[in-house]
C-alpha positions in Angstrom: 0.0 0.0 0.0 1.6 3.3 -0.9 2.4 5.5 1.6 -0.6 8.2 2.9 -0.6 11.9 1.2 1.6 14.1 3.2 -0.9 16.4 3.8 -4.4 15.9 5.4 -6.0 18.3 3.2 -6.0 15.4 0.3 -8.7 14.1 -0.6 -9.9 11.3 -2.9 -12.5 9.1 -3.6 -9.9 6.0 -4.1 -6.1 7.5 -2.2 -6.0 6.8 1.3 -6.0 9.6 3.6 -4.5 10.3 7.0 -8.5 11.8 8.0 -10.5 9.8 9.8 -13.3 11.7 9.3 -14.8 14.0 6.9 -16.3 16.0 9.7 -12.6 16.2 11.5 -11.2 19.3 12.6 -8.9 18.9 10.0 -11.7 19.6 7.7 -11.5 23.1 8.0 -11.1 25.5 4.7 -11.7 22.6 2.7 -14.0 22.7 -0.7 -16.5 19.8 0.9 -19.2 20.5 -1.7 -16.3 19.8 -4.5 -15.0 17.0 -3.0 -18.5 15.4 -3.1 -19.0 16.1 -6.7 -15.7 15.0 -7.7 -16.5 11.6 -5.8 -19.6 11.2 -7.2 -18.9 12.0 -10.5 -15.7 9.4 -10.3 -18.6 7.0 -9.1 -20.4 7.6 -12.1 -17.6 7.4 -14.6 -16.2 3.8 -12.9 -19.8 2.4 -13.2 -20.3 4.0 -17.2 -16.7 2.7 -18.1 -17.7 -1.1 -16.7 -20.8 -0.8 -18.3 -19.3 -0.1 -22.0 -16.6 -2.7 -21.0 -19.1 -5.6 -20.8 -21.9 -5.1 -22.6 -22.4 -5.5 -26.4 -22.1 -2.0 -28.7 -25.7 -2.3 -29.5 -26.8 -2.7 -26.2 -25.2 0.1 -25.4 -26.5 2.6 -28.0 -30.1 1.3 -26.9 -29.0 2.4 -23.6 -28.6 5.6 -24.9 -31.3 6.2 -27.1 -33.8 5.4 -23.4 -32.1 8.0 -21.9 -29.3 9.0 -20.8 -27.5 7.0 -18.3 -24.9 8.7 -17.5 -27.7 11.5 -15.3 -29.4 8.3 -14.3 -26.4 7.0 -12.3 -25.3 9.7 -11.4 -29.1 10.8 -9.9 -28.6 7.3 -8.2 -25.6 7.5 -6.6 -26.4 11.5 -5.3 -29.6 10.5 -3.7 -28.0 7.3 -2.1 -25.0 9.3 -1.0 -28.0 12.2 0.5 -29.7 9.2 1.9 -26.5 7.7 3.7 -25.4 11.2 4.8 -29.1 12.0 7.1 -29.2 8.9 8.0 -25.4 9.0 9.4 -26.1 12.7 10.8 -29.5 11.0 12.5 -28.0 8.3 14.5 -25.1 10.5 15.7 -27.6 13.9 16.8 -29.5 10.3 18.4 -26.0 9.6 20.0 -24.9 12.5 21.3 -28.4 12.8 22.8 -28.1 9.8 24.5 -25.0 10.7 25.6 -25.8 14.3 27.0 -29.4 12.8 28.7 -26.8 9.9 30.3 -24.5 12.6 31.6 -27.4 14.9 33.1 -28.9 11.6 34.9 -25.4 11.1 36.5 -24.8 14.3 37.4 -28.2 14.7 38.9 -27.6 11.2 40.7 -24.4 12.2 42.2 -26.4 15.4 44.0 -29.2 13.9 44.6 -26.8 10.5 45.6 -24.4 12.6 48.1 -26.0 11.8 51.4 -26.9 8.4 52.4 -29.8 8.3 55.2 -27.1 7.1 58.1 -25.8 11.2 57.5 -29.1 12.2 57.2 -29.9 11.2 60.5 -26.5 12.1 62.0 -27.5 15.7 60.7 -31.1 15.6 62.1 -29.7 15.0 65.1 -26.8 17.9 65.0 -29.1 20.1 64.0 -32.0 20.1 66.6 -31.5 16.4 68.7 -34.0 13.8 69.0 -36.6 15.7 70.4 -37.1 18.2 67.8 -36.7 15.6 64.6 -38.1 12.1 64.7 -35.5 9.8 63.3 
């Protein structure tokens, strides 16, 4: 495998990068909205030059005269990629949720958590003794 693109501003559809994550920090100042085209567009162009590869000449000109396939894959491949991309930014606004609501919970528990009843009665009975708080 060659060896990763020096800088982690380079991206590819096919190079490997050294970014995890297209949401990264090290995203910053980068043409996203490019990038996407490009990788869809690349998308399209693999599946069009497989296509002409394998199928017959005449096939392929019957393909054409239906429509035009090249906008039909790449319509396909956009909405899937739209489709992936709120369906990955779903689960993770559902994740971070969870994650906040699970934080709240155990800070609240801590508070609430801080004083077990033995101290509660050891502080009863500072406070005003056994005759003034029933224990």
């Amino acid at each position: 495998m060659p060896d990763l693109p020096k800088s982690p501003n380079v991206f590819h559809p096919r190079k490997p990068s050294a970014v995890g994550s297209r949401n990264s920090l090290a995203q910053e100042g980068r043409a996203q909205k490019e990038e996407y085209q490009q990788l869809i567009a690349e998308a399209t162009e693999n599946v069009l030059e497989d296509i002409a590869v394998k199928l017959p000449k005449e096939v392929l000109e019957q393909l054409e005269v239906m429509g035009g396939i090249k906008e039909k894959l790449y319509n396909y491949f956009n909405q899937n990629y739209q489709n992936m991309f709120n369906r990955y930014v779903t689960s993770t606004e559902d994740e971070m949720v969870k994650k906040v609501r699970n934080f709240v919970d155990k800070e609240e528990n801590k508070i609430l958590a801080r004083y077990t009843p033995k101290e509660i009665a050891e502080m009863l009975d500072q406070i005003g003794g056994a005759d003034k708080f029933n224990t």
